[in-house]
C-alpha positions in Angstrom: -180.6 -220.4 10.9 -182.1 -221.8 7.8 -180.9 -221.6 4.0 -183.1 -221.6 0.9 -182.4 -222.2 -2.6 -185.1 -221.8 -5.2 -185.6 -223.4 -8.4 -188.1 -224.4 -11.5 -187.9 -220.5 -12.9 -187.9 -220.2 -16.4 -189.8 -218.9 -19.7 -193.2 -220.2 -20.0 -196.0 -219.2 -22.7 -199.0 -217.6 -21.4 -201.7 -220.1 -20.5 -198.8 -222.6 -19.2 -197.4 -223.6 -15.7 -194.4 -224.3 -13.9 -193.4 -225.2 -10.5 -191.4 -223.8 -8.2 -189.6 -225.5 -5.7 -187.6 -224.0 -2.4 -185.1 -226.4 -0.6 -184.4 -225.6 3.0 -181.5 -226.5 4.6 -179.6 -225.3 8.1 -182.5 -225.9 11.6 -185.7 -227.9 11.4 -187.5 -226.7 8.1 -191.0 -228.2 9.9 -190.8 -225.4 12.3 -191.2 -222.9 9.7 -194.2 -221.5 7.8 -193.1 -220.8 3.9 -194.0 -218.1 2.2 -193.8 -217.1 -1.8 -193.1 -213.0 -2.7 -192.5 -211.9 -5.9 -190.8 -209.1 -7.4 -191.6 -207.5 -10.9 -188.8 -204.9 -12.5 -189.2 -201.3 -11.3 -191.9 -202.9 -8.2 -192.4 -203.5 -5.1 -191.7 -206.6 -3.5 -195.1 -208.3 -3.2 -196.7 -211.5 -1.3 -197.9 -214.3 -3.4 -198.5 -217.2 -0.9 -197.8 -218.9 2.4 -198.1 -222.2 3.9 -198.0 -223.2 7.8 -195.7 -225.4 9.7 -197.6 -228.4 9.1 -199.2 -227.9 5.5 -202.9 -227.5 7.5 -203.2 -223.7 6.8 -202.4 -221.6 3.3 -202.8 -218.0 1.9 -203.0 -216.9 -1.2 -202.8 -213.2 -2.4 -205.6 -212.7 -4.5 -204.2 -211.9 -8.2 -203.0 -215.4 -7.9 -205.6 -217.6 -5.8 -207.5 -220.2 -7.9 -204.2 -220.4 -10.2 -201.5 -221.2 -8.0 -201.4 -224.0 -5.0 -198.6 -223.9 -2.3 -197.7 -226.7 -0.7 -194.7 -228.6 0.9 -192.8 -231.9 1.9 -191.1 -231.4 5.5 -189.5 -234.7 4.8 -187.8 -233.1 2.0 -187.5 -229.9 3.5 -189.1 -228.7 0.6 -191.7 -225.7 -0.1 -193.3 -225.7 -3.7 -195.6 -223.6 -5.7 -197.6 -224.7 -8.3 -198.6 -221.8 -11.1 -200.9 -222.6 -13.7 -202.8 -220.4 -16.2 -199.5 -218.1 -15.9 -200.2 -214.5 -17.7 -197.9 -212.0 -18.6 -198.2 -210.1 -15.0 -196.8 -213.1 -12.8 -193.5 -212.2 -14.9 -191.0 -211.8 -11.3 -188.4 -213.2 -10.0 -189.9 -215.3 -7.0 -188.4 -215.9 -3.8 -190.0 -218.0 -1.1 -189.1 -217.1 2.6 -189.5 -218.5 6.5 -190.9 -217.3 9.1 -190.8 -219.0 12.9 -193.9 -217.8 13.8 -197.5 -217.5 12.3 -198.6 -213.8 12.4 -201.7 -212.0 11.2 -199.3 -210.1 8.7 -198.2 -213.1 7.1 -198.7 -211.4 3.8 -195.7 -208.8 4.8 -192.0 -208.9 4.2 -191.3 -208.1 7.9 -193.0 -211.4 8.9 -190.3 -213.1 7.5 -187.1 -214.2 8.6 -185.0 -215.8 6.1 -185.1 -215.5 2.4 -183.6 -217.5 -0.4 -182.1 -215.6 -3.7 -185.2 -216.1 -6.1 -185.6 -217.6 -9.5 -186.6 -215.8 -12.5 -190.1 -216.3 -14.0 -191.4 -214.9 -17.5 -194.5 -215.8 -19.2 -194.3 -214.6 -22.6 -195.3 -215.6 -26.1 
């Protein structure tokens, strides 16, 4: 089993960035690919991005791709998200989750196995 804590939420003004970080602790965090969701008030839960096992593959959903970069440190059992040129819309509270195995429906909540609590994020002026 594997826990995850997220953090680096806040307010930010449009135009602006933050990063989002998502520390693993519990069985190997390497042998898990990391994925971002987000969940707006009154919406579904929705996929943002993923990352595999070893950093080599990532996938974006494609409100956010070109403004946001996943990445990680398996050293610091560590997933992060990057989100630049933040607009009103990417106001969620993000949660980043792990899967054990790469899927075609990496993009799905079912793929997932483990999630952390999430951290707010609002972009607002």
């Amino acid at each position: 089993q594997v826990q995850l804590v997220e953090s680096g939420g806040g307010l930010v003004q449009p135009g602006g960035s933050l990063r989002l970080s998502c520390a693993a602790s519990g069985r190997a965090f390497s042998t898990y690919n990391m994925g971002w969701f987000r969940q707006a008030p009154g919406k579904e839960r929705e996929f943002v991005a993923v990352i595999s096992q070893s950093g080599e593959a990532t996938y974006y959903a494609a409100s956010v791709k070109g403004r946001f970069t996943v990445s990680r440190e398996n050293a610091k059992n560590t997933v992060y998200l990057q989100m630049n040129s933040l607009k009103p819309e990417d106001t969620a509270v993000y949660y980043c989750a792990a899967a054990q195995r790469w899927t075609v429906y990496m993009s799905t909540r079912n793929a997932y196995n483990y999630w952390g609590q999430g951290t707010q994020v609002t972009v607002s002026s």
